[in-house]
Backbone as a chain_set.jsonl record, in Angstrom:
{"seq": "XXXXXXXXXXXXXXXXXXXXXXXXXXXXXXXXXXXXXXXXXXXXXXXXXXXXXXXXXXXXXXXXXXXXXXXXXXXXXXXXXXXXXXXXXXXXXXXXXXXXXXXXXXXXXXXXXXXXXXXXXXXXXXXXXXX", "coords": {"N": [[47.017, 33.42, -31.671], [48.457, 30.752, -30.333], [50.12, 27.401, -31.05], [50.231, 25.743, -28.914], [48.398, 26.688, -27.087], [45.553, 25.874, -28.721], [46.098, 22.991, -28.941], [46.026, 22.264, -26.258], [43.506, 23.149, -25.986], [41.802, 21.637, -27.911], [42.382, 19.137, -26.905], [40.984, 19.036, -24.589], [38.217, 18.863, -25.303], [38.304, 16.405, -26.479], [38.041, 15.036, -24.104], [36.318, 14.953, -23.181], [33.218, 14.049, -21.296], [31.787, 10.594, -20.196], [33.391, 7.191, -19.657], [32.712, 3.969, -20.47], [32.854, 2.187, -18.773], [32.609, 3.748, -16.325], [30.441, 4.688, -16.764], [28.578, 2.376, -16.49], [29.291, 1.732, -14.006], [27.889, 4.082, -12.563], [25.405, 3.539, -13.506], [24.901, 0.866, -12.286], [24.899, 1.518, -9.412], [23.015, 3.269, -9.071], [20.991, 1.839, -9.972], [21.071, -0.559, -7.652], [20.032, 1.2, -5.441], [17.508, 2.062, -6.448], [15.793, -0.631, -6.368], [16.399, -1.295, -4.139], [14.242, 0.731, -3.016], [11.992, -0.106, -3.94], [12.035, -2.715, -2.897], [11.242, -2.259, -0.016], [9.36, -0.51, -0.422], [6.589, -2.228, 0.028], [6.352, -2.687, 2.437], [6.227, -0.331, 3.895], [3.912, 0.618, 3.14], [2.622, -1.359, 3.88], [2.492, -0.692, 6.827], [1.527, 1.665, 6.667], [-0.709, 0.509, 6.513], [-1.529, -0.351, 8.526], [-1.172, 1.768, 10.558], [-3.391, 3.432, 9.678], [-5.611, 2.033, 10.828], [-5.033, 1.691, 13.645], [-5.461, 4.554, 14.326], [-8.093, 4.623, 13.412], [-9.524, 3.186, 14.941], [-8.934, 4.906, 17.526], [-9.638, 7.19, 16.898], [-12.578, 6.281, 16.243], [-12.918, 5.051, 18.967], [-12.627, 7.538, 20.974], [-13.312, 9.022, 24.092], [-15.546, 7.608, 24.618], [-15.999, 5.964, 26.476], [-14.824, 3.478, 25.866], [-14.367, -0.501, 26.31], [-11.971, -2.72, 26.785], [-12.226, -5.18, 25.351], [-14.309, -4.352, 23.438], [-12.356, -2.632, 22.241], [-10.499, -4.247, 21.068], [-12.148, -5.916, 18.9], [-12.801, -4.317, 17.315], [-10.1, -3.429, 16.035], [-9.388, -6.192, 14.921], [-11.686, -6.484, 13.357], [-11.111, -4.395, 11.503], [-8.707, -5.175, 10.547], [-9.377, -6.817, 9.104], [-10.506, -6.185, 7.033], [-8.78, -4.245, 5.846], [-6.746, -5.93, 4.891], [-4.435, -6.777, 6.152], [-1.576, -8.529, 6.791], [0.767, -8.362, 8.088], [1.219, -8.388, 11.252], [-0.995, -9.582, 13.839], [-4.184, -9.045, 15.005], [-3.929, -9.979, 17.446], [-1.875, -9.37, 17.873], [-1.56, -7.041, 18.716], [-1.53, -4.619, 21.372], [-3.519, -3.881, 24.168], [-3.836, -1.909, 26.385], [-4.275, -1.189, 29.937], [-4.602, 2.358, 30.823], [-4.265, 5.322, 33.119], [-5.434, 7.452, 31.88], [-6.916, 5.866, 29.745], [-6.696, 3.44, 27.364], [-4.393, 2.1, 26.604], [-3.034, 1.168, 23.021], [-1.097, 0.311, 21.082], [1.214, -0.905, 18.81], [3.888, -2.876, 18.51], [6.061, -3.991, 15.844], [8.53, -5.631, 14.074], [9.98, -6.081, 10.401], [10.839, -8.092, 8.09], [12.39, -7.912, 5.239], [13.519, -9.076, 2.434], [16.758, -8.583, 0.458], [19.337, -8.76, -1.618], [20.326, -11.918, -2.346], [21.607, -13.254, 0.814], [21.582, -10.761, 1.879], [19.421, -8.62, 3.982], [16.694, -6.538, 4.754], [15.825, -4.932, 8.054], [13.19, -3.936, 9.366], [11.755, -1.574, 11.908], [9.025, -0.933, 13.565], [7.184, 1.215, 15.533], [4.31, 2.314, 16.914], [1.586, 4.004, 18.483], [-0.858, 4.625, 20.727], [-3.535, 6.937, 22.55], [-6.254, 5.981, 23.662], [-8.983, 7.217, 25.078], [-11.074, 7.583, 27.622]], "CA": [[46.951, 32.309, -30.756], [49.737, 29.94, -30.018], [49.996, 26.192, -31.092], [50.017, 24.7, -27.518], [47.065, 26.947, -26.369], [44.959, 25.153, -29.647], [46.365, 21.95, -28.712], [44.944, 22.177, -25.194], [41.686, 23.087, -26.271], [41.364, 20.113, -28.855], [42.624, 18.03, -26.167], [40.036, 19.115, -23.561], [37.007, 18.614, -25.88], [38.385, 14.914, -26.45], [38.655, 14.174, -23.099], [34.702, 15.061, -21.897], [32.351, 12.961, -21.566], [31.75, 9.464, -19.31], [33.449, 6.408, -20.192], [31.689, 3.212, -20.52], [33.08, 1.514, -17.613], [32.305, 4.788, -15.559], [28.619, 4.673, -17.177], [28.377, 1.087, -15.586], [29.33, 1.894, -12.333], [26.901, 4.864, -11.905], [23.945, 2.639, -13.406], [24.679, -0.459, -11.161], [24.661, 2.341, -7.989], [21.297, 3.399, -8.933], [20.229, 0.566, -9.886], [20.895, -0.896, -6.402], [19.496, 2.074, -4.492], [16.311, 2.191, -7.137], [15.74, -2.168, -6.503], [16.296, -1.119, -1.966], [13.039, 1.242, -3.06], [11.122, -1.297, -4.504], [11.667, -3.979, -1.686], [10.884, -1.371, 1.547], [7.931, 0.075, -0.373], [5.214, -2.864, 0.586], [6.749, -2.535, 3.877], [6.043, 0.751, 4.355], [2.836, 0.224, 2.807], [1.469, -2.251, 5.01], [2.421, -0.175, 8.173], [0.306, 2.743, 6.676], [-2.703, 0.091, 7.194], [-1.542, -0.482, 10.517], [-1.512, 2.92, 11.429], [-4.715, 3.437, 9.712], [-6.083, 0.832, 11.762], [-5.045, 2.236, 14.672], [-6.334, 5.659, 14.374], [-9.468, 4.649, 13.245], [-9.718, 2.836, 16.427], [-8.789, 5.86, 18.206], [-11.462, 8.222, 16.268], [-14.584, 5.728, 17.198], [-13.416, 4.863, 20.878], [-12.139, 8.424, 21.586], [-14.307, 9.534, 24.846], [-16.857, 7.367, 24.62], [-16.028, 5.307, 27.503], [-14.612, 1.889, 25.703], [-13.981, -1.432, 27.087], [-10.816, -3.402, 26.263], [-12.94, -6.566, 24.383], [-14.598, -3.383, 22.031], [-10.976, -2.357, 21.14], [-9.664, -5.3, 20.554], [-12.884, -6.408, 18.321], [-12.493, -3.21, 16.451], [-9.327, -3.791, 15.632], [-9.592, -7.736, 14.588], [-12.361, -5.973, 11.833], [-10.477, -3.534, 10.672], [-7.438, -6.002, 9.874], [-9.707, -7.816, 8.135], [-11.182, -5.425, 5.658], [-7.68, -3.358, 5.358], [-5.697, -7.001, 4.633], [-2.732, -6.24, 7.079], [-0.871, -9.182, 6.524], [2.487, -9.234, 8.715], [0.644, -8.804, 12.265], [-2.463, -9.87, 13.696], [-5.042, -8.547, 16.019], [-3.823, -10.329, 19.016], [0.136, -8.721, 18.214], [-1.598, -5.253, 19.249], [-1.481, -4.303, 23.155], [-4.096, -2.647, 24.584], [-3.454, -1.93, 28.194], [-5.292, -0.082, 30.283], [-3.643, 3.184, 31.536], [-4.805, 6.337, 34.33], [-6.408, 8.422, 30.648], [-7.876, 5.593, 29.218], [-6.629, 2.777, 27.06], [-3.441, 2.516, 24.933], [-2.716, 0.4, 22.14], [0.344, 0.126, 20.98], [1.279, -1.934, 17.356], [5.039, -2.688, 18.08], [6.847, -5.306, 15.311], [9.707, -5.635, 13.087], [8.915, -6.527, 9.243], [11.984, -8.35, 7.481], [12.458, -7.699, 3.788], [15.004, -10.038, 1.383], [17.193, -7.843, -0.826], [19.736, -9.353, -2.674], [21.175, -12.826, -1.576], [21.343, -13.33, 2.161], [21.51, -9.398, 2.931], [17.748, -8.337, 4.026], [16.232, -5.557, 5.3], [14.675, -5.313, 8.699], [12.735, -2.213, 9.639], [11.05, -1.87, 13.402], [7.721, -0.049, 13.551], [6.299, 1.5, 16.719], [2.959, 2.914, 16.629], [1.025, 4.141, 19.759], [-2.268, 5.693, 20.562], [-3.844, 6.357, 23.793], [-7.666, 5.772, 23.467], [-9.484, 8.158, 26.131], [-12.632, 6.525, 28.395]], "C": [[48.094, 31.36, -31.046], [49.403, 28.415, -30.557], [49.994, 25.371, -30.38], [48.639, 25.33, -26.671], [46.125, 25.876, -27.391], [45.041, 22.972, -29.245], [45.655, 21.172, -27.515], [43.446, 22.222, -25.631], [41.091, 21.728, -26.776], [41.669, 19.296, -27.676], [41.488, 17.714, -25.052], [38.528, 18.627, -23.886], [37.368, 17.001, -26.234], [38.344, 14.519, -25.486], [37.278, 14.151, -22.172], [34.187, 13.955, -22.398], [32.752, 11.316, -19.93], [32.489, 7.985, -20.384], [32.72, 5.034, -19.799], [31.871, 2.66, -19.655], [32.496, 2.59, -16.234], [30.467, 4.887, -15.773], [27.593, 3.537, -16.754], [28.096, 1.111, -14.563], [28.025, 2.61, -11.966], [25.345, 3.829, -11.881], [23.752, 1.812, -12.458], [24.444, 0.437, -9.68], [23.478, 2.534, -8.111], [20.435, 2.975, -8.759], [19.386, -0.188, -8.505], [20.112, -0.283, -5.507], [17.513, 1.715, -4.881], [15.422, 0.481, -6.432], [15.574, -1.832, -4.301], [14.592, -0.418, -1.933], [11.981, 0.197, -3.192], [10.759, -2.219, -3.761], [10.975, -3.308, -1.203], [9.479, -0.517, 0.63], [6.774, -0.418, -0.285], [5.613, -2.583, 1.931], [6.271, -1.521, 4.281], [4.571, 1.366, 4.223], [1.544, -0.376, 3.641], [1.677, -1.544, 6.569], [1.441, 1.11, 8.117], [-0.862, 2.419, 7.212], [-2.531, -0.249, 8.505], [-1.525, 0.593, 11.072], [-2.518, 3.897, 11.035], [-5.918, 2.687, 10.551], [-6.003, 1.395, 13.251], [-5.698, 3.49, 15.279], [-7.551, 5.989, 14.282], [-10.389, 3.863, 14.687], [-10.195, 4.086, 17.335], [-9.629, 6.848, 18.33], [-12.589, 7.543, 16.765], [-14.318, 5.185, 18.427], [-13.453, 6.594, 21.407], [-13.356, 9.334, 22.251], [-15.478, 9.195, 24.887], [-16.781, 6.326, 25.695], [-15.863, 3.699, 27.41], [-14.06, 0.791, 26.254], [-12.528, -2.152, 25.989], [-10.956, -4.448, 24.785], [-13.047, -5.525, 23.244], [-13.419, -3.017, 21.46], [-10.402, -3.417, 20.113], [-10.556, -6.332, 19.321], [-12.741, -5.768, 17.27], [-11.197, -3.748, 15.549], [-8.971, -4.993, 14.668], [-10.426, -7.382, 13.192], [-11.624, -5.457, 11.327], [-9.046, -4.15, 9.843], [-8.213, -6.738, 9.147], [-9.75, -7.59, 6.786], [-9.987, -4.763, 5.108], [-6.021, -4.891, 4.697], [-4.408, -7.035, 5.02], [-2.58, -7.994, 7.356], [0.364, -9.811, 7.407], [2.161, -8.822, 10.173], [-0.412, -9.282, 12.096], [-2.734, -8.999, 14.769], [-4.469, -8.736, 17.592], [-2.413, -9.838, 18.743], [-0.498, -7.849, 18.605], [-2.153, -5.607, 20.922], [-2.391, -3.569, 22.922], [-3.953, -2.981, 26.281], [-4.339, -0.443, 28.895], [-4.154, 1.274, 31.238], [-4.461, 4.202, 32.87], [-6.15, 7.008, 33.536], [-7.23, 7.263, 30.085], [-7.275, 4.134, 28.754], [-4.817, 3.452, 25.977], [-2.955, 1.369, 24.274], [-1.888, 0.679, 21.135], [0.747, -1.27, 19.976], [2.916, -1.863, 17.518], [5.885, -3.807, 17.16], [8.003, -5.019, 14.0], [9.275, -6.436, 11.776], [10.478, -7.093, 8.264], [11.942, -8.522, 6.175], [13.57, -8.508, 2.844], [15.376, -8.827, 0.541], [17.931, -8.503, -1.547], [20.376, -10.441, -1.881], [20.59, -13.547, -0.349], [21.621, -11.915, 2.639], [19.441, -9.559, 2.548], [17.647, -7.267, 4.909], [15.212, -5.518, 6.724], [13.999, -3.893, 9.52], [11.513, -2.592, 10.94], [10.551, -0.759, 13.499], [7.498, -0.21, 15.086], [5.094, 2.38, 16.592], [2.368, 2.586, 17.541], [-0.326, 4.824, 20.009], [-2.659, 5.145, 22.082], [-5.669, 6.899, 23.247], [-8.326, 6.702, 24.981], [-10.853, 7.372, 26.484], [-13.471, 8.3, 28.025]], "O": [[48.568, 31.351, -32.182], [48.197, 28.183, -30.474], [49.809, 24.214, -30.756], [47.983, 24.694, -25.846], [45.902, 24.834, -26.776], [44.196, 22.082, -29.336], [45.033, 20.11, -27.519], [42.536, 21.396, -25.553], [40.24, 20.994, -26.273], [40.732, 18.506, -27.561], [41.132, 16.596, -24.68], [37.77, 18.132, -23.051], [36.34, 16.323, -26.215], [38.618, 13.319, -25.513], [37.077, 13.665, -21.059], [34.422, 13.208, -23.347], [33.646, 11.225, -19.088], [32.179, 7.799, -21.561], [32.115, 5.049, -18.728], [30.76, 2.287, -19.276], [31.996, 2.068, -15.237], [29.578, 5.122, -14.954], [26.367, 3.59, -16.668], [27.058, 0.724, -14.026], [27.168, 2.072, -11.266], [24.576, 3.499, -10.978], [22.729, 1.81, -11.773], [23.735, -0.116, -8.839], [22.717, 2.012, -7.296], [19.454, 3.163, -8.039], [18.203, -0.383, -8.229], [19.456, -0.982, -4.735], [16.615, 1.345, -4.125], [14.288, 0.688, -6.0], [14.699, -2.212, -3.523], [13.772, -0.825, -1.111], [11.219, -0.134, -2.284], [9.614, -2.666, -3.706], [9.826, -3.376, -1.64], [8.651, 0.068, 1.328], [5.796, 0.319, -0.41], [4.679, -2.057, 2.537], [5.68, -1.722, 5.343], [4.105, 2.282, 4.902], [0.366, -0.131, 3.902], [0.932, -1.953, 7.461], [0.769, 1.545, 9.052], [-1.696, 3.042, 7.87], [-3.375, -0.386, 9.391], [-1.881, 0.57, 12.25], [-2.692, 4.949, 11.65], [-7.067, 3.104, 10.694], [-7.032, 1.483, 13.92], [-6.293, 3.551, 16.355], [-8.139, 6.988, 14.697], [-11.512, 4.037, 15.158], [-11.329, 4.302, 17.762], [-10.203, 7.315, 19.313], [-13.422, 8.021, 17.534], [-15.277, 4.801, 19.097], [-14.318, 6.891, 22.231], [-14.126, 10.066, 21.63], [-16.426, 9.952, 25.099], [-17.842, 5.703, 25.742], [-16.316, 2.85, 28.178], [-13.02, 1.083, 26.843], [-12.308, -2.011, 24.786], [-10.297, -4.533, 23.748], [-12.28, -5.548, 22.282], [-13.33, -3.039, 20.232], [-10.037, -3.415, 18.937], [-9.987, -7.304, 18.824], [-12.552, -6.375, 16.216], [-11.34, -4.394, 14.511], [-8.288, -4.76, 13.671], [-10.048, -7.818, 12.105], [-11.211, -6.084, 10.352], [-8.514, -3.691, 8.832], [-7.592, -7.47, 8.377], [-9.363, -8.217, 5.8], [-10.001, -4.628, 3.885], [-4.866, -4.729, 4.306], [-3.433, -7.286, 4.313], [-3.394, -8.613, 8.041], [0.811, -10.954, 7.509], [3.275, -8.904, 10.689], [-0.974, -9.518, 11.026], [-1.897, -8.334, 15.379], [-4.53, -7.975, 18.557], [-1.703, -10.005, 19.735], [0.321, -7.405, 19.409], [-2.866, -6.483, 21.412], [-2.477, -2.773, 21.987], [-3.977, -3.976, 27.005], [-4.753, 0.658, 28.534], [-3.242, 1.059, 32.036], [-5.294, 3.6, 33.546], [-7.294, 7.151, 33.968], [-8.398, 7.595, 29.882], [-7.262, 3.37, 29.719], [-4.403, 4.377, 25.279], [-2.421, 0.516, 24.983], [-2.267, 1.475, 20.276], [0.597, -2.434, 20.349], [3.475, -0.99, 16.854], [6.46, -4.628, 17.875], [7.99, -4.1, 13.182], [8.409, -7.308, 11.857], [11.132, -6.168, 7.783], [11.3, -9.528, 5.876], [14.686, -7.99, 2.895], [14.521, -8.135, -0.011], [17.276, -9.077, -2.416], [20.951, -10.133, -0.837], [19.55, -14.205, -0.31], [21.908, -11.813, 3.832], [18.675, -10.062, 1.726], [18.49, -7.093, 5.789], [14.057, -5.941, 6.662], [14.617, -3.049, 10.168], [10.69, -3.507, 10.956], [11.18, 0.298, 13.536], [7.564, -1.243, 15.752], [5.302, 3.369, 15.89], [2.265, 1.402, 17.862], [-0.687, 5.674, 19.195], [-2.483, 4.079, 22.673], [-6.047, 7.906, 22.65], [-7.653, 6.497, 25.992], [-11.516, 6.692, 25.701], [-14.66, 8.486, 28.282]]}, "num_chains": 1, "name": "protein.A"}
């Protein structure tokens, strides 16, 4: 073996690895991404109980021939007991359609991340209730 192949080698095994400024960067990227999770996951949270809420609606009117007031009473309980927080009862539509009833949860939920940037995420959630 040669004294410049050897040379390379040793040189290549000094040269792996992350340096600490490079070991910074990646953390603070993660970081950031990991900290975006953290906000948007009550968010995403509290729309589960809104579209638990809704469905459960949907299951005890569905084909039983419900009136608008019973939806909208339903509903008003079920936010109570499930603690949905960033609407209310009276934000949900119910409108009456040809099939039956549909109620319809549409709102936007704005999140702070770092500073003055914030997150704003716009939920639609629909259900048609059958008479």
């Amino acid at each position: 073996m040669s004294l410049k192949y050897l040379e390379k080698r040793r040189s290549k095994r000094q040269q792996a690895g992350m340096t600490t400024l490079g070991l910074v960067i990646l953390v603070s990227f993660l970081g950031i991404f990991a900290f975006a999770g953290i906000r948007l996951t009550p968010v995403y949270l509290n729309y589960m109980k809104v579209v638990g809420v809704i469905d459960g609606v949907d299951e005890e009117f569905d084909g039983t021939g419900a009136t608008a007031t019973a939806i909208r009473k339903s509903i008003s309980r079920r936010f109570d007991i499930e603690s949905v927080g960033v609407i209310t009862a009276r934000d949900i539509k119910v409108t009456k359609t040809s099939e039956g009833y549909e109620v319809a949860a549409v709102y936007s939920h704005k999140a702070p991340f770092i500073a003055n940037v914030s997150f704003v995420v716009d939920f639609d959630k629909r259900s048609t209730v059958r008479r």
